[in-house]
N, C-alpha and C positions, 0 to 999 in steps of 0.2 A: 776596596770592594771591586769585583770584578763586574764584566757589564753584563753577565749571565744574572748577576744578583742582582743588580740594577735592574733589570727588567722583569725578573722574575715578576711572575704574575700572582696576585695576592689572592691569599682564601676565601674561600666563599664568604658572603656576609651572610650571616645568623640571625633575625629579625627575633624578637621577642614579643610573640603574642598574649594577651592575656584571654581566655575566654572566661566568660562570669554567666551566673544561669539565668537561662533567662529570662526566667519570671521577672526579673529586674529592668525588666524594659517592655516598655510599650510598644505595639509593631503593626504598622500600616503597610498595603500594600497600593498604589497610587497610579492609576495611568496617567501615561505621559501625553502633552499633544502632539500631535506629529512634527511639528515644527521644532521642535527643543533642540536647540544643539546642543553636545554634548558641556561642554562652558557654559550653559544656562541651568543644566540640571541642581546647583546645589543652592540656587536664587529657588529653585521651585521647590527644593524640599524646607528650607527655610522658612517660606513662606505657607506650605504647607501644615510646617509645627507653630508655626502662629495662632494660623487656626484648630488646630489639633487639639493641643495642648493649654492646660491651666496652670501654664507656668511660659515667662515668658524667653526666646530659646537662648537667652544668656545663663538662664539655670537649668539647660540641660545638658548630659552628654549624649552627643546623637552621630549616626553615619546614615547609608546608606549604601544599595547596595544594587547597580544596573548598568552591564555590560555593556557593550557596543550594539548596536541595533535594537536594544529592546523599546518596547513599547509600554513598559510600565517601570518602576522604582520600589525598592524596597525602603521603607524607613524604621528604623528603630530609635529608640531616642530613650534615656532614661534623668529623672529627677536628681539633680548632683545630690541632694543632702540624704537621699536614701542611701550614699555611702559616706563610710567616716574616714577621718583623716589617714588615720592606722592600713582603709583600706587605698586611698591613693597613693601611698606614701609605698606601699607592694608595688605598686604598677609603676611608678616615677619612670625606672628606666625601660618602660615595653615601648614598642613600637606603634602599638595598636591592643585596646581594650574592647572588646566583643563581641554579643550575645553567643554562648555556645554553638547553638544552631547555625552561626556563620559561617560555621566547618563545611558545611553541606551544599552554599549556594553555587557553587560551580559544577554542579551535578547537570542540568541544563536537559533534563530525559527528553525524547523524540515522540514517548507517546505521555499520557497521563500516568501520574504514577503519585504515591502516598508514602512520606517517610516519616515514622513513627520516633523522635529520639527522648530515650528518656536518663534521668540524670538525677542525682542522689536527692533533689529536692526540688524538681520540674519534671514536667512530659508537656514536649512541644510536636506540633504536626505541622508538617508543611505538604502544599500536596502545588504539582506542577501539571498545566493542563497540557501539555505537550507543543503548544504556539509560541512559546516565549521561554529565556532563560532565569527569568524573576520569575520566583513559586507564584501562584493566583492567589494562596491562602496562606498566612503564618498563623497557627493559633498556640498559645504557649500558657499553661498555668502553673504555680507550686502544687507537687501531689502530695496526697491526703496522707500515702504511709510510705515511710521509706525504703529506699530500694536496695535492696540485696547487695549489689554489685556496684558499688559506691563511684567505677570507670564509667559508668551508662552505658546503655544498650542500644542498638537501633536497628530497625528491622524496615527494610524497602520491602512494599506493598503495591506492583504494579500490575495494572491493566492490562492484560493482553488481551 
């Protein structure tokens, strides 16, 4: 082996995400106190699905979702047994399992602004009020008829 191959610098790593829709999770949006260090946040969303939640957080899967500075937290969290084996057993090797709409939180808009995303068996909205990188609002349901375009569609809606 020569020492040009020895150091050769290795390929990008490839993360494997899964996203799921996200009617399948529940979605808080949570201010933070000012004081939270960053290393306190996942004590506080913890304890926030304690109370949240009618299930307690060892039967959920949950993240969150709250940049550096912000002043509030995004929580998603879903019920494990509303998925089956067949479907953990897809995910075993991903990196990270989702809500769809996790696609979008690093949008972080400057003014207010409203994003519509809709998906073969949801339509969620998030709308950001232009003060903070965490949306104000996540509202996400299953829709009534299915949609056309099985990739989903989304259409930004902003304020000028």
């Amino acid at each position: 082996m020569s020492v040009l191959q020895k150091f050769k610098p290795s390929g990008p790593v490839v993360k494997k995400v899964v996203l799921l829709p996200d009617h399948a999770f529940f979605v808080r949006v949570m201010p933070l106190p000012p004081e939270t260090l960053p290393a306190g946040i996942p004590a506080q969303v913890e304890l926030a699905l304690e109370g949240l939640s009618p299930f307690p957080v060892v039967q959920l899967c949950y993240g969150y979702f709250c940049p550096p500075g912000a002043g509030r937290v995004l929580v998603y969290a879903a019920y494990r047994r509303h998925f089956t084996v067949d479907d953990a057993a897809q995910w075993a090797d991903a990196d990270a399992v989702l809500p769809a709409f996790a696609a979008w939180l690093g949008l972080a808009p400057a003014a207010p602004t409203a994003l519509l995303v809709t998906g073969a068996d949801f339509v969620t909205a998030l709308g950001w009020d232009g003060h903070d990188a965490v949306p104000a609002v996540v509202a996400t349901r299953p829709s009534q008829e299915p949609q056309r375009d099985s990739r989903g569609l989304a259409r930004v809606l902003a304020a000028h």
